[in-house]
C-alpha positions in Angstrom: -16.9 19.7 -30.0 -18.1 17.2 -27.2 -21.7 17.0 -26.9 -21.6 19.3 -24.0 -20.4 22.2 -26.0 -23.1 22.3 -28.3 -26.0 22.3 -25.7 -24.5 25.3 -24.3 -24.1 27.1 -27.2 -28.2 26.7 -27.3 -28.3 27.3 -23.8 -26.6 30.7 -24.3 -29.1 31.3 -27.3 -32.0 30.2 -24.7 -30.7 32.8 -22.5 -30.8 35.7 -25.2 -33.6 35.1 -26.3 -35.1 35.1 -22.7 -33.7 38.4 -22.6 -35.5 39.6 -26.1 -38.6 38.5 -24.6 -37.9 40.7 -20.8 -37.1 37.3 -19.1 -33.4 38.8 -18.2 -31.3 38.8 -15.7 -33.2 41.9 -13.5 -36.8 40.4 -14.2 -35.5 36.9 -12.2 -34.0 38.3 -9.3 -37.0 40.7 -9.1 -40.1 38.1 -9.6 -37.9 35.3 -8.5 -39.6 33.5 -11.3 -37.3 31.7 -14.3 -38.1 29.8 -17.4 -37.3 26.3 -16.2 -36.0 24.1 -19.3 -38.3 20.6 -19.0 -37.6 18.5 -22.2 -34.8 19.1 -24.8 -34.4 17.5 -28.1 -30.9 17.9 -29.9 -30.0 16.7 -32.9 -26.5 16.5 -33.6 -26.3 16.4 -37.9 -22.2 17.4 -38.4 -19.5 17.7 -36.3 -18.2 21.2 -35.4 -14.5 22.2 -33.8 -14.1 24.6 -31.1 -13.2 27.6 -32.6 -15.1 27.6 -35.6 -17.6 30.5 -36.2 -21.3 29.2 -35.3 -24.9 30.8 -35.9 -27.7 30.0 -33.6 -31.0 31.2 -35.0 -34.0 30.7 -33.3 -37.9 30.3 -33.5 -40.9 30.1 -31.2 -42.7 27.4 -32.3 -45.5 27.4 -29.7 -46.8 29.1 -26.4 -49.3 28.8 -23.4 -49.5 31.4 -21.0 -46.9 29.2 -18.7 -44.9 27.2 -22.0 -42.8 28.4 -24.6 -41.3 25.9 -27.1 -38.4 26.9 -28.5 -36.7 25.7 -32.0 -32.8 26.3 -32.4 -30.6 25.4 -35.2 -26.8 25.9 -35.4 -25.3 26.6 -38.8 -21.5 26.6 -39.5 -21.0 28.0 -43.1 -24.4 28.4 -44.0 -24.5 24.3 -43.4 -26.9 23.2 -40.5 -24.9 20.9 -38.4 -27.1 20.3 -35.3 -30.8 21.4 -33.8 -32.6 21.8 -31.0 -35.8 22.1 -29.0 -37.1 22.8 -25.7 -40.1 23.3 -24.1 -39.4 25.7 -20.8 -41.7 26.2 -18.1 -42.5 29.6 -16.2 -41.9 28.8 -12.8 -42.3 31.0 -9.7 -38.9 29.7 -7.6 -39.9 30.4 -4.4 -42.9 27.9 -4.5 -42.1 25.9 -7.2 -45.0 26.1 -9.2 -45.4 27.1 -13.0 -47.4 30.4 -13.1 -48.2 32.7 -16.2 -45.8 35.1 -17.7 -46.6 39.0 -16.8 -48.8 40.6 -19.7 -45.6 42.3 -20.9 -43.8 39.3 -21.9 -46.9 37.6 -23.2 -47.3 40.7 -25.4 -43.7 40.3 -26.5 -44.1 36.0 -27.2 -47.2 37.1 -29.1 -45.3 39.8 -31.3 -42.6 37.7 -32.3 -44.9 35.2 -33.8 -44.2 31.5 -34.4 -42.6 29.4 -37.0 -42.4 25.7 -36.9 -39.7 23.5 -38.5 -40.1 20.3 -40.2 -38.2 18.1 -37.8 -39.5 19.9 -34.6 -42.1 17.7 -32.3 -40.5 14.2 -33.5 -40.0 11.6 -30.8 -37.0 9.4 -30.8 -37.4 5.9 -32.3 -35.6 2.8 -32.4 
């Protein structure tokens, strides 16, 4: 898989679990608000083909009332072949500012709890 393919595998995992969390489809065309994706970090550890099975599991490593860090990984046969991590921003669209999630989805960031992961927060080096 091109590089491409894999950050849109964690996109789509982004998306669900935007959903899990009442940040769906309905609740952006009604607030006209979005979680805006501000800085990624992938990690690409083994190569994958297209068409082989893939599992994205994901953690919250961190919130604010207007951040939510994100930690994916992508397994293939148990094996973890690539990471990543984002930090999204909830932004109003209209005036293009961030503003706090509603209570309800605060609730739901709190309930699912956070988790870190060893290589999560690193910076790239040369």
């Amino acid at each position: 898989m091109s590089e491409a393919f894999y950050v849109m595998a964690f996109g789509d995992a982004t998306t669900a679990v935007m959903a899990a969390l009442g940040l769906d489809e309905d609740y952006r065309t009604s607030s006209n608000c979005s979680l805006y994706t501000v800085e990624a970090h992938v990690r690409y550890l083994r190569e994958a083909s297209l068409g082989e099975e893939l599992e994205i599991t994901t953690v919250i490593v961190a919130s604010r009332p207007k951040k939510l860090h994100l930690a994916h990984e992508m397994h293939r046969a148990g094996k973890l072949i690539a990471t990543e991590e984002i930090l999204g921003l909830h932004v109003d669209q209209a005036s293009g500012s961030t503003i706090p999630f509603p209570a309800a989805v605060l609730g739901r960031i709190e309930a699912h709890g956070q988790s870190t992961r060893d290589w999560s927060g690193r910076s790239i080096t040369a």
